[in-house]
C-alpha positions as CSV (number, residue, x, y, z in Angstrom):
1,X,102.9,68.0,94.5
2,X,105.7,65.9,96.0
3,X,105.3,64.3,99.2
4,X,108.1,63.2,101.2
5,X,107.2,61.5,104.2
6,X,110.6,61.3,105.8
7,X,110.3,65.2,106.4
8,X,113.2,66.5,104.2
9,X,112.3,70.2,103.3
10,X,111.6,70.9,106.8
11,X,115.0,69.9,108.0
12,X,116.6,71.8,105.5
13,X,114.6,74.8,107.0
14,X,115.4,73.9,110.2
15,X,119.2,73.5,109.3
16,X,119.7,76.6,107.2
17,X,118.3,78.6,110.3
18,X,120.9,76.9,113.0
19,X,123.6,77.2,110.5
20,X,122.8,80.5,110.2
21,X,123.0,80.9,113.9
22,X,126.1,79.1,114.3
23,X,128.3,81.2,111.4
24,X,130.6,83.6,112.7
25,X,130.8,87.5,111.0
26,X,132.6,86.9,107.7
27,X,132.4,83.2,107.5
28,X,130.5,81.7,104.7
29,X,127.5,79.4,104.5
30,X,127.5,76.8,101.0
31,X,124.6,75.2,100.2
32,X,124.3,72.2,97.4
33,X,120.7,71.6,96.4
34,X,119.8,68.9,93.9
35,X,116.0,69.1,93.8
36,X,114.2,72.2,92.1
37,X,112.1,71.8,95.9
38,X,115.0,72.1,98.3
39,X,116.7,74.7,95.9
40,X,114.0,76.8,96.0
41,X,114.1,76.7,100.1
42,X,118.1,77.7,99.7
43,X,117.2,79.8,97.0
44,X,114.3,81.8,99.3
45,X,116.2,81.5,102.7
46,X,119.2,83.4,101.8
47,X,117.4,85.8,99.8
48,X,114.8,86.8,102.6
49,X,118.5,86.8,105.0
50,X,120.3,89.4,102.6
51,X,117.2,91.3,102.0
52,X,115.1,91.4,104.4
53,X,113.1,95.1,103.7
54,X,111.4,92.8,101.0
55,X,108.5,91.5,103.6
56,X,107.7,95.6,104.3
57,X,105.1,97.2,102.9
58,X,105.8,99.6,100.3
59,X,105.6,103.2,101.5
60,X,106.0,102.2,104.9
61,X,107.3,105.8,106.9
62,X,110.9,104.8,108.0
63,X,114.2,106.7,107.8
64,X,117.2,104.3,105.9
65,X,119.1,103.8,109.9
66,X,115.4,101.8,110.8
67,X,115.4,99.2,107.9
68,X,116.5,95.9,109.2
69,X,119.6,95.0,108.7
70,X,120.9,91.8,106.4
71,X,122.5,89.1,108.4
72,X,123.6,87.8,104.8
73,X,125.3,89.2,101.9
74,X,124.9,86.6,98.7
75,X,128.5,85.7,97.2
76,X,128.5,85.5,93.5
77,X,125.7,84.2,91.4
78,X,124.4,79.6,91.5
79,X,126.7,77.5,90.2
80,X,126.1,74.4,88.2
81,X,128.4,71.9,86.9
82,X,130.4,72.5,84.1
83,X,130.0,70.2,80.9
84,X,133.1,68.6,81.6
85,X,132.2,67.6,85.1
86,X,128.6,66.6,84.2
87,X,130.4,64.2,81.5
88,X,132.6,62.8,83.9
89,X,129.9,62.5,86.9
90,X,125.9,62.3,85.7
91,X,124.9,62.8,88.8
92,X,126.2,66.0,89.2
93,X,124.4,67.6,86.5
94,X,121.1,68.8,88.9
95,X,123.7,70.6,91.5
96,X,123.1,73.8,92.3
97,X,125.6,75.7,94.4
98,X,124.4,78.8,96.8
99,X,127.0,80.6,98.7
100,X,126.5,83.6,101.3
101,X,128.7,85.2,103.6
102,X,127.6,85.8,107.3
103,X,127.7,90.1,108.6
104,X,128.2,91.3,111.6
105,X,124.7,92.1,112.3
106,X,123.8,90.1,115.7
107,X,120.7,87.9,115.1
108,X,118.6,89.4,117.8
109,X,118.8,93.0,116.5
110,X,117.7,91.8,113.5
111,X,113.8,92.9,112.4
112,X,112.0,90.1,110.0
């Protein structure tokens, strides 16, 4: 396993959640990874946000109006750099691009 010492995934976790915090009803949160180790924290983050009935048990008793409500709703599927731009910029070619947009469900109503 990786180690980074400087504390890097954590401050992604950190930031994602004030981000999330900040981002007004409709407005939308973009996210470039370019490690397989932050993308997975993106990746997870706004999954668990736009789904969160996923941590419940199965079977658990409750009417549709008690789920929790997403505070995300994902926009579109990742996208990578196109051939042409990995040909014109290397670098570019372990981008991955994550976009959500923010609902109108306050933050503290929110179950998770």
């Amino acid at each position: 396993m990786l180690f980074r010492s400087n504390q890097e995934l954590q401050e992604l976790s950190l930031a994602l959640s004030q981000a999330l915090a900040l981002l007004k009803p409709g407005g939308r949160l973009a996210v470039i990874s370019f490690h397989s180790l932050e993308d997975r924290i993106v990746k997870n983050f706004l999954r668990d946000q736009a789904e969160p009935a996923s941590h419940l048990p199965k079977g658990l008793p409750l009417r549709a109006d008690q789920l929790p409500q997403p505070t995300l709703v994902l926009v579109g599927k990742a996208v990578r750099a196109s051939r042409e731009e990995v040909a014109a910029n290397p670098r570019s070619r372990s981008a991955i691009m994550r976009v959500a947009e923010r609902t109108a469900v306050p933050l503290s109503r929110r179950v998770a």
